[in-house]
C-alpha positions as CSV (number, residue, x, y, z in Angstrom):
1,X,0.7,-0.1,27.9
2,X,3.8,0.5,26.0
3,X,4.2,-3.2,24.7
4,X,1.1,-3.1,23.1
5,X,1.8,0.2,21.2
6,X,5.3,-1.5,20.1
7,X,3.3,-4.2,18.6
8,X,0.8,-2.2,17.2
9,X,3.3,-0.3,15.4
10,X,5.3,-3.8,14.2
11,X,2.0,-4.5,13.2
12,X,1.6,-1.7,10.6
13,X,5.0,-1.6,9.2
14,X,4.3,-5.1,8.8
15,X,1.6,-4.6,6.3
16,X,3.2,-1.7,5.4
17,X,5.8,-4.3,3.8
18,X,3.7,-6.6,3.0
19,X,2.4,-4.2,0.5
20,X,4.7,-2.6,-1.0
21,X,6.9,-6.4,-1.4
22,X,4.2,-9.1,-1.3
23,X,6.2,-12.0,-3.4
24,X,9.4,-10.6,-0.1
25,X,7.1,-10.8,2.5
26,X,4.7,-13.8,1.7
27,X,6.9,-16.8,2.6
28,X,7.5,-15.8,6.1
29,X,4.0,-15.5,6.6
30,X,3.0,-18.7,5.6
């Protein structure tokens, strides 16, 4: 299923971000 590889790839750069810019990405998580 496409959809679900174009999640699973938002998913990754995602915590790809999340990483590299924790104190960026925290807020929207929470």
């Amino acid at each position: 299923l496409v959809e679900g590889g174009v999640v699973q790839g938002w998913k990754q750069a995602l915590g790809a971000l999340a990483l590299a810019y924790p104190d960026r990405i925290d807020p929207y998580l929470n």
